[in-house]
MIDOSE-1310 file (N, C-alpha, C; in nm, 2 decimals, decimal comma, always signed):
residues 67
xxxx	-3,65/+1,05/-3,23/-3,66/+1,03/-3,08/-3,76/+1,13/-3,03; -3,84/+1,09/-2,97/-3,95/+1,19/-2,87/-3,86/+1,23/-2,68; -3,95/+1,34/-2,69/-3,86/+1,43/-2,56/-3,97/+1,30/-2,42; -4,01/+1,21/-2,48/-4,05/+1,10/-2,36/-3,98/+1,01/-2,26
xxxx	-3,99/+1,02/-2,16/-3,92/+0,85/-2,17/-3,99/+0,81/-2,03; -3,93/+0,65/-2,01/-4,09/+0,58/-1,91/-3,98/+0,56/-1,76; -4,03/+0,60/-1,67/-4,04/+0,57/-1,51/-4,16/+0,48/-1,46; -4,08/+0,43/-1,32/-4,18/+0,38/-1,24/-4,13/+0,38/-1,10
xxxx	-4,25/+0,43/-1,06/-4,23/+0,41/-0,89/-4,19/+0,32/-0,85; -4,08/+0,28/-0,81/-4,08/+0,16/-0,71/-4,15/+0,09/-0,55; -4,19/+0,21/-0,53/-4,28/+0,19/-0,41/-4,41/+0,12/-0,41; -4,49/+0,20/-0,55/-4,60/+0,15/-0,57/-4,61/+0,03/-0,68
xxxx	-4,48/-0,02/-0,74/-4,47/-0,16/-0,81/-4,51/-0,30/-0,73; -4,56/-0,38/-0,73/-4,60/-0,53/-0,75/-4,48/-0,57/-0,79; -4,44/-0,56/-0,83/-4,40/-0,69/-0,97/-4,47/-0,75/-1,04; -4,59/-0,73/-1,10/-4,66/-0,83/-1,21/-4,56/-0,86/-1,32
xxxx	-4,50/-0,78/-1,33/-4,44/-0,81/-1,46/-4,50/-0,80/-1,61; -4,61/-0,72/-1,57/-4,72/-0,73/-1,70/-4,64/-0,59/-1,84; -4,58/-0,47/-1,75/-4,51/-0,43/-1,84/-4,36/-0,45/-1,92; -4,31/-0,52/-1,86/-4,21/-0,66/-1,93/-4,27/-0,72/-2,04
xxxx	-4,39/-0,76/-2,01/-4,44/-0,81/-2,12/-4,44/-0,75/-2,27; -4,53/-0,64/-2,21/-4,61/-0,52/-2,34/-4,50/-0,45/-2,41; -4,39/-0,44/-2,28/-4,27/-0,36/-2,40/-4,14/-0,38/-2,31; -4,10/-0,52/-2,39/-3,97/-0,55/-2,37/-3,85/-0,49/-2,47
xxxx	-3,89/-0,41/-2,53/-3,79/-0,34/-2,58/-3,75/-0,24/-2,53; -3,80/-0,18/-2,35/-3,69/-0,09/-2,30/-3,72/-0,15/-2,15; -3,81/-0,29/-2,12/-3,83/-0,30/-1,94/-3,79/-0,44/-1,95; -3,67/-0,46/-1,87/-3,67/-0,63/-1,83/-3,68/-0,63/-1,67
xxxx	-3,65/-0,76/-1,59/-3,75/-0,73/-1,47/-3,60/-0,81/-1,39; -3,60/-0,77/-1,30/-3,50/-0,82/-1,22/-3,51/-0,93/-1,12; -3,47/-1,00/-1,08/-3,44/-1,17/-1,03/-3,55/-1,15/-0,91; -3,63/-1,06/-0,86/-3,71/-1,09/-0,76/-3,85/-1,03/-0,86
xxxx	-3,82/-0,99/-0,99/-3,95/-1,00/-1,08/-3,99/-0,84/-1,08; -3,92/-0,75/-1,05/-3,93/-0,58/-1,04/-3,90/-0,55/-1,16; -3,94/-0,46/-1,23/-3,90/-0,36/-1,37/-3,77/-0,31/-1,37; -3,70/-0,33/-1,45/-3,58/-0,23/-1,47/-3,62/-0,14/-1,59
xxxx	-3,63/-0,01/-1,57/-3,65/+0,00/-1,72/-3,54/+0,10/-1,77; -3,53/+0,11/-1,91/-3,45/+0,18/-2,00/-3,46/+0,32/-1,97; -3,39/+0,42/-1,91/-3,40/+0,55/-1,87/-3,40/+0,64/-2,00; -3,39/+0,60/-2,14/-3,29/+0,68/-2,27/-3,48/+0,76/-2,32
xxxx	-3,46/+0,82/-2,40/-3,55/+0,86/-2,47/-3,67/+0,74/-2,55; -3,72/+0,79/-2,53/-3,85/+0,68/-2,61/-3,89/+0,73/-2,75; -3,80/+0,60/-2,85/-3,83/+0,62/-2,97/-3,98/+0,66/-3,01; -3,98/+0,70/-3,12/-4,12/+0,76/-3,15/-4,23/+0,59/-3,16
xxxx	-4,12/+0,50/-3,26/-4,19/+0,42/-3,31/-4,25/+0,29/-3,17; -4,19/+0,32/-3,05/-4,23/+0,25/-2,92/-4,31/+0,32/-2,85; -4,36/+0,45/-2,85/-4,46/+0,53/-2,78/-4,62/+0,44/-2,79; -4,68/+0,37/-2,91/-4,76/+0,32/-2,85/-4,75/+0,22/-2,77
xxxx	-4,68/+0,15/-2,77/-4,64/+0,07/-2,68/-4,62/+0,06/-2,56; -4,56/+0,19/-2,56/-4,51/+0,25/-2,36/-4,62/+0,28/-2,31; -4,73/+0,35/-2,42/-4,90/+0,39/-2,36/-4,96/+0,30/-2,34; -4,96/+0,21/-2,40/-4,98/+0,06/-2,38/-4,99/+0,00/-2,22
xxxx	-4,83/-0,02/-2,19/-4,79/-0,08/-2,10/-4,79/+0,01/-1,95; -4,82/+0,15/-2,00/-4,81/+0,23/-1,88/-5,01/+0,20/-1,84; -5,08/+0,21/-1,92/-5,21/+0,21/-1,89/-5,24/+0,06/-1,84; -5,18/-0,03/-1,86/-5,22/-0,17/-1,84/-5,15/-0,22/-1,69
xxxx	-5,05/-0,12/-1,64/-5,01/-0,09/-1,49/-5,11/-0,15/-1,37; -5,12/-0,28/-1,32/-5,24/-0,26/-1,24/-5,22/-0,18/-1,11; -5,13/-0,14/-1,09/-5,11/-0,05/-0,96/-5,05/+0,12/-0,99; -5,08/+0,15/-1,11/-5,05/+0,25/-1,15/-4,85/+0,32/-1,15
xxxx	-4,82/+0,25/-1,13/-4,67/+0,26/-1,07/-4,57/+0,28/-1,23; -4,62/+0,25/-1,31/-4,52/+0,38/-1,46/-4,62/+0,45/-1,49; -4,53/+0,50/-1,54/-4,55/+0,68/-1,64/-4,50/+0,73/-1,74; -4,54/+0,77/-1,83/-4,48/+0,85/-1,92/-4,42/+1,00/-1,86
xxx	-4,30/+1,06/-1,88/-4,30/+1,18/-1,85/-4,24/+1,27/-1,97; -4,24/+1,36/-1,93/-4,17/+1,43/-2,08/-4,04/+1,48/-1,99; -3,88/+1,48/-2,07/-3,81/+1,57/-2,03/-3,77/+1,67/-1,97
């Protein structure tokens, strides 16, 4: 487990839904199409993935943070 794990603003979310897509193994999206994501630690083996999906953000609104 890495000391990571992913947020998003909700203010500055869309809804694209584009990081639902890239990493559905900690974000599913709620009945108006918003991110829920997984608050737990971000496995090591999902980190490129969350880099992934945080960079592919088109309104910047996740993040990686550390702990």
């Amino acid at each position: 487990m890495s000391d990571l794990v992913l947020r998003v603003n909700p203010i500055l979310c869309d809804g694209h839904g584009l990081c639902a897509e890239l990493l559905p193994e900690r974000i599913e999206l709620d009945e108006w199409g918003y991110p829920i994501v997984d608050a737990a630690a971000m496995p090591r083996s999902l980190e490129p993935h969350a880099r992934r999906a945080v960079a592919a953000c088109p309104v910047l609104a996740l993040r990686l943070e550390r702990r």
